[in-house]
N, C-alpha and C positions, 0 to 999 in steps of 0.2 A: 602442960598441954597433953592430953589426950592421944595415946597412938593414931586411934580413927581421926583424927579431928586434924595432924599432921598430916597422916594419909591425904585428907582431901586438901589439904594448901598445898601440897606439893602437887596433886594430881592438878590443880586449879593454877597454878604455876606452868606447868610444861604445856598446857592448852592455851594458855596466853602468849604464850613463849613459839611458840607452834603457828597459832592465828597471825602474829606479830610478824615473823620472819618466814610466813609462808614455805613452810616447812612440808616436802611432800615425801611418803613413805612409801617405799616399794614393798609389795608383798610376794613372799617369799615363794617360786614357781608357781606353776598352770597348776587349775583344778580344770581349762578344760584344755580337749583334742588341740595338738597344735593343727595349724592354718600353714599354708605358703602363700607366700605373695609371689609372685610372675618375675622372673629373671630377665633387671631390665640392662638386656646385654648388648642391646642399639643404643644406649645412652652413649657418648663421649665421657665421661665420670667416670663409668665402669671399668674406661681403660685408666683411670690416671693413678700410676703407683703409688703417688705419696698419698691420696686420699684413700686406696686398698690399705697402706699399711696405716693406718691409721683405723682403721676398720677395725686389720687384724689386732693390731695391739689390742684395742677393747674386747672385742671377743675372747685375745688370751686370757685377757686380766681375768674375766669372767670366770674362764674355765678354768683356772689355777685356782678360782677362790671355790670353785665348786669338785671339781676330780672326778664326778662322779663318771665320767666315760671311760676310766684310765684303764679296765679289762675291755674297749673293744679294741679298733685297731691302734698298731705302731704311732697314731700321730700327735696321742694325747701324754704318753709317754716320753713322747719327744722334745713334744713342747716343757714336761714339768721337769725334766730332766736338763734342758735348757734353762727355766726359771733358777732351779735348785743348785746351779752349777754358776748361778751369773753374779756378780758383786754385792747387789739389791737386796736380792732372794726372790724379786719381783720382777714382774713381766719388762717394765724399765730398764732392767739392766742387761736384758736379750736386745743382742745386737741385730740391729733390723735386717742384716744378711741372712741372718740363719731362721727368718720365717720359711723361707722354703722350704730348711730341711722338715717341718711339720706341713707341706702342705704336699711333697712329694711323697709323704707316707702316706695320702688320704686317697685311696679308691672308688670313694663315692658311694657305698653301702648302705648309707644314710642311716644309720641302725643311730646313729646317734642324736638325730630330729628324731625319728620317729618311737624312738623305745627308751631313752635316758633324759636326755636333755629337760631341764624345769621348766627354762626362757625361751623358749619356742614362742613364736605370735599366735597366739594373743598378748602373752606376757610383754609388757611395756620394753624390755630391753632389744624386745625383738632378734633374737640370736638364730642366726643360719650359720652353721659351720660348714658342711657339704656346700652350698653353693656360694660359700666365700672363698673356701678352696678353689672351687672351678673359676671364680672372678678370676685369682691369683693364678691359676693353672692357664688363663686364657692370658694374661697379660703374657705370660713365659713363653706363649706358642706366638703371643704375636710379634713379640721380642726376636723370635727367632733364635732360641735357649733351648725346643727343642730336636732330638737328634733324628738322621735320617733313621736309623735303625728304628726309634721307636714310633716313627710315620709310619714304616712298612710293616712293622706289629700289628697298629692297630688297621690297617687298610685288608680285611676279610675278603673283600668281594677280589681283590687283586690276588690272593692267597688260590681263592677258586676257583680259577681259571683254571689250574690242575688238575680241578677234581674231573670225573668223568671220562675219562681217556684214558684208558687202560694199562695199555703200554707203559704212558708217562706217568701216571700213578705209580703204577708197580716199582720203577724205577726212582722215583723223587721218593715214595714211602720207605724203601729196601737203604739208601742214599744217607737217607735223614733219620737213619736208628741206627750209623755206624757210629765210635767213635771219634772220627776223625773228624766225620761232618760236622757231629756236636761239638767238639773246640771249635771250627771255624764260625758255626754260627756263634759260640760264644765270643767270639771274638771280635765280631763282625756285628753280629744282631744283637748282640748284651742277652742271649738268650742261654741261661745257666745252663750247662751241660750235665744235668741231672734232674732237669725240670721234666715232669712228665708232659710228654706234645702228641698231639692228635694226628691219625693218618688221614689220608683224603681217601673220598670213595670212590670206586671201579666206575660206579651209577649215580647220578646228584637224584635228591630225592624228586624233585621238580621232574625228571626224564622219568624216572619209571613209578609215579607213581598210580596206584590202579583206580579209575575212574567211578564216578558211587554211583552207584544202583537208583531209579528213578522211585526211591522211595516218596512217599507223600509228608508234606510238610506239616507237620504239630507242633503249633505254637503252643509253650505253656504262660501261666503266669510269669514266672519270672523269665523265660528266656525263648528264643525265639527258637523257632525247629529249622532251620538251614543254618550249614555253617560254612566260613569262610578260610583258608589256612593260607596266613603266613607263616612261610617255610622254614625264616630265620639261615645266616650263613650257616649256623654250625651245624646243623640237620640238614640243611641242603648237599654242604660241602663235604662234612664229615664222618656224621653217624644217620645217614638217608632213615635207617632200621627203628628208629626212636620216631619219624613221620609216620611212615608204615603205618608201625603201631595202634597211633593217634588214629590213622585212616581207616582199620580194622574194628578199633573199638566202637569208631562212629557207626559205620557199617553196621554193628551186630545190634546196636541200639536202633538203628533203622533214622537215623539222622540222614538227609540228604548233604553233599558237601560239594565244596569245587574249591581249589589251590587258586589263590590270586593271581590276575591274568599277568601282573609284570611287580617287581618287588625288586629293593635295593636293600643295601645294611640297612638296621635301623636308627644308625649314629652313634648307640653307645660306646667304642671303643675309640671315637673321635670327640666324643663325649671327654672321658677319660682324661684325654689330650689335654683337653680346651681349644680344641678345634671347632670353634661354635661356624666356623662357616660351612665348615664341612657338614657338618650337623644339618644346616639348615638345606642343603645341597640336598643330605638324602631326605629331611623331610619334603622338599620340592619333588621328590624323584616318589614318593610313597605315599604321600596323605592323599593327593587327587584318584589314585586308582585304588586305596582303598574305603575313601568316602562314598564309593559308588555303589560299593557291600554295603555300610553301613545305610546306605541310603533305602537300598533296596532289603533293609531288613533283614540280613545275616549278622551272624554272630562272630568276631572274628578272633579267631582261636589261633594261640600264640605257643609253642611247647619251650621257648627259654626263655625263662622269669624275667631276663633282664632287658631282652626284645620287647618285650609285653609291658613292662615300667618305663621302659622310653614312650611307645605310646599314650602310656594310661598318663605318666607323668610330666616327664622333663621335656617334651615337645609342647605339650599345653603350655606349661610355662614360660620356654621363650616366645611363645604365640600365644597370649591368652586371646586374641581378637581375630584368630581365623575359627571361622567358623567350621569348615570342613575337618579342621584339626580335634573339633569340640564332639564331631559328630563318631569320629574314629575311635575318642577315649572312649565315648557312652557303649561302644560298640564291642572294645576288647576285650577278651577273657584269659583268665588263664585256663588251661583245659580241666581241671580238674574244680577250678568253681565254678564253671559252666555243666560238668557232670554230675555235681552236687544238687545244683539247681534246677535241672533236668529231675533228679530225685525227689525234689520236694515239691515239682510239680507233677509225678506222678509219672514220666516218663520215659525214667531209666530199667534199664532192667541188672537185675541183681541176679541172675541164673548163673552163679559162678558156678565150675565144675570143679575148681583145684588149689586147695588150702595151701600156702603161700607158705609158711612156716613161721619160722622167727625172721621180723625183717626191722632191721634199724635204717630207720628214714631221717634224712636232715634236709630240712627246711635254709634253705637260703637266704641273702640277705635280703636279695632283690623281688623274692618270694614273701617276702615277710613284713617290708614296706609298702607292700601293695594294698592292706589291710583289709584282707579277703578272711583273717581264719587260717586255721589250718586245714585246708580243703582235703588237697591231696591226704593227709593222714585221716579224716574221715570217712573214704574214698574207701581207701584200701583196711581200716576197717569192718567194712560191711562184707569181706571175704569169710566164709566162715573159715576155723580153725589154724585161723591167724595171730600173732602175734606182736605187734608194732611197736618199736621202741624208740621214739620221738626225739630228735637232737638238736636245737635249738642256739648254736652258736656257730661263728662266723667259722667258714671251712679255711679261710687266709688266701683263697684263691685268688678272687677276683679281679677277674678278666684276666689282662695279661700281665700285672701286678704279680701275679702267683710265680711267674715264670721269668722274668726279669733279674740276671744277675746281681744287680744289687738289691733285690727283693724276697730273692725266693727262699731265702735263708729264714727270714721273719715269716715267711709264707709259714713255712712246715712249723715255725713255732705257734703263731697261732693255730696249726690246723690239730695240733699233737694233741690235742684234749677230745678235741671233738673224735679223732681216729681212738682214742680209750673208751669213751661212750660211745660209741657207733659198735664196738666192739664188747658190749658189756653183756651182753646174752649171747654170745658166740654164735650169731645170724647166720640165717640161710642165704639172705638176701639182704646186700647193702644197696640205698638207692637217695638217690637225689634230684630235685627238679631240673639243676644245674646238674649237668652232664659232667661240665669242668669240674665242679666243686668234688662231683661222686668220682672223678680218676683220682684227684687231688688226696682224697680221703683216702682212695686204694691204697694210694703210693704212701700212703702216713702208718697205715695198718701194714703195710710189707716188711719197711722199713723200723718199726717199732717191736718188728714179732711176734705180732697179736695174730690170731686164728685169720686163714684166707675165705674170704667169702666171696658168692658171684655177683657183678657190680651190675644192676638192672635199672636201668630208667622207671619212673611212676608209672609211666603208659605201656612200657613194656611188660610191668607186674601187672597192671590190669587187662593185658592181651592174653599173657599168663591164665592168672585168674578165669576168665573167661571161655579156656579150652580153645582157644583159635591158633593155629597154626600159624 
């Protein structure tokens, strides 16, 4: 017999063979965008552990036969370090106690849906790893497994009560950079005594910030001409001067604005938690007052990426069927795709007066799932006699993951790369959308003894730029 003539009885064999016992083939990852489906976190199901772990077991399986996430964060290495360490060699012989230690290393970055992952939905196995973690993170908070220390972490708006008040600022800030403090918070708050932490401000941004000019409204194509600012804790509470900013640039563009008339967290650091009730607490507390912009045709402009992904994302999905929730995502921006847009309608103005120099900029994670582009970096390209050197990996911050005693160790390892490339043209200006991530970085590049550069927010480079005071 004939090679070819074999060829085709065998091929004529495994189609019979296939037809016969209804044989179905999975093809090997997406060709397209993955999808999300709605986080259904009201179900009764969603709480039940042994149907979670049974969840998780497939997913590991999956992602042990695949690896390909094992350079993002700590959870993928955990997990195969757990496989590789088990009787098996396989996900079967991890013992179902120590899924958490993989699901306590996952911050929700999502860099691994959105930028690695094959089996994302559409793909038939339908793989969410980020919000199988939160399942499992939500089951541990409702367990009561989480600690008070790390309630009072993620509780921002209870943080800002301090801000604003002089006296107790001066003294809570002066307090909280001794060393004593810092063991007791470590000790107390699990908060590593070497983790770089934010001061509060004299002024919350909300109190002083200055009122816009009755400029007239130009709508363009793509974007509307008034804008809306949510404050965000950490610009409210922390760094007021990164709002400013934001409110000067609009100013000089002749954008009319107004700060939203009442505003809560956005949820993501109860997010974190798997605190879904709280979540849902400050979406009750935020969507009604800011559907009302939305409604009335502002744009509502967000200065930390990850404030800005809670609206655009994870609030739609545990609400895909409020409608006022749908009206808030169509409405959010990050500031720098919204001054892009502005650009390509014709609107912005590009009268820079002051070349920037060399500035190494990192894009975030929560910056980076939003799937806007790299805004901000074609933003501060249009500066002349600028140089920009793009960084594109995870800074190990995130949120308050970065600063968590049993964390922050893995923090600076991840961040230790990113601090060598952020440092690789010896910058004038390091800068990040994530204000945390850009101290984060500092503290990687101090600590490494790479060249000191001055740590400027995007909106501050382009307040910069712009010659405004």
């Amino acid at each position: 017999m004939r090679a070819s003539e074999n060829d085709a009885l065998i091929i004529q064999a495994i189609k019979h063979t296939t037809k016969k016992h209804e044989v179905k083939m999975s093809r090997e990852g997406n060709l397209e965008a993955p999808t999300r489906h709605a986080l259904d976190w009201k179900n009764p199901d969603f709480y039940d552990e042994e149907k979670l772990n049974h969840e998780l077991e497939r997913i590991f399986d999956i992602c042990h036969g695949c690896r390909r996430c094992v350079s993002l964060c700590n959870s993928f290495p955990t997990l195969f370090d757990l496989v590789d360490n088990s009787p098996t060699l396989e996900v079967d012989g991890v013992d179902k106690k120590d899924y958490m230690k993989v699901v306590d290393e996952c911050y929700m970055c999502d860099l691994c849906y959105m930028t690695k992952c094959p089996y994302t939905p559409p793909h038939e196995w339908n793989l969410d790893f980020p919000h199988t973690m939160l399942r499992a993170k939500a089951i541990k908070f409702n367990k009561g497994e989480v600690g008070l220390n790390e309630k009072i972490l993620a509780s921002t708006d209870v943080h800002g009560q301090f801000a604003g008040i002089p006296i107790v600022v001066q003294v809570v800030n002066a307090v909280n950079s001794t060393k004593l403090m810092r063991n007791v918070m470590e000790k107390t708050l699990g908060v590593d005594k070497n983790a770089w932490m934010p001061s509060f401000a004299t002024e919350k941004f909300r109190h002083g910030a200055a009122k816009s000019e009755d400029f007239v409204v130009k709508n363009g194509e793509r974007t509307p001409g008034k804008v809306a600012i949510y404050s965000t804790c950490y610009v409210n509470y922390n760094e007021p001067g990164i709002g400013h900013d934001l409110l000067k640039v609009l100013d000089h563009n002749e954008i009319p604005y107004v700060l939203v008339d009442k505003e809560q967290c956005c949820g993501m650091p109860k997010l974190e938690l798997g605190d879904l009730e709280a979540v849902a607490k400050s979406k009750e507390a935020n969507i009604p007052h800011l559907a009302k912009y939305a409604k009335d045709g502002y744009a509502i402009l967000s200065a930390i990426p990850s404030c800005t992904l809670m609206f655009k994302q994870e609030i739609p999905l545990m609400f895909p069927d409020c409608a006022d929730t749908k009206l808030v995502q169509e409405a959010m921006w990050d500031p720098f795709e919204y001054l892009v847009a502005r650009r390509k309608d014709g609107l912005l103005k590009t009268d820079f007066k002051k070349p920037l120099g060399k500035v190494s900029y990192h894009i975030p994670c929560h910056g980076r799932v939003q799937n806007i582009g790299k805004k901000t970096e074609e933003f501060l390209k249009l500066v002349p006699e600028t140089t920009i050197n793009t960084v594109e990996r995870c800074s190990g911050h995130a949120g308050t993951y970065g600063v968590k005693l049993g964390h922050h160790a893995m923090a600076k390892k991840i961040g230790k790369p990113v601090a060598k490339l952020m440092s690789n043209i010896e910058p004038d200006y390091i800068s990040s959308d994530c204000q945390l991530a850009g101290h984060h970085i500092e503290q990687m590049m101090d600590e490494n003894g790479l060249k000191k550069s001055t740590l400027r927010h995007p909106l501050s480079l382009a307040r910069i730029a712009y010659g405004i005071e």
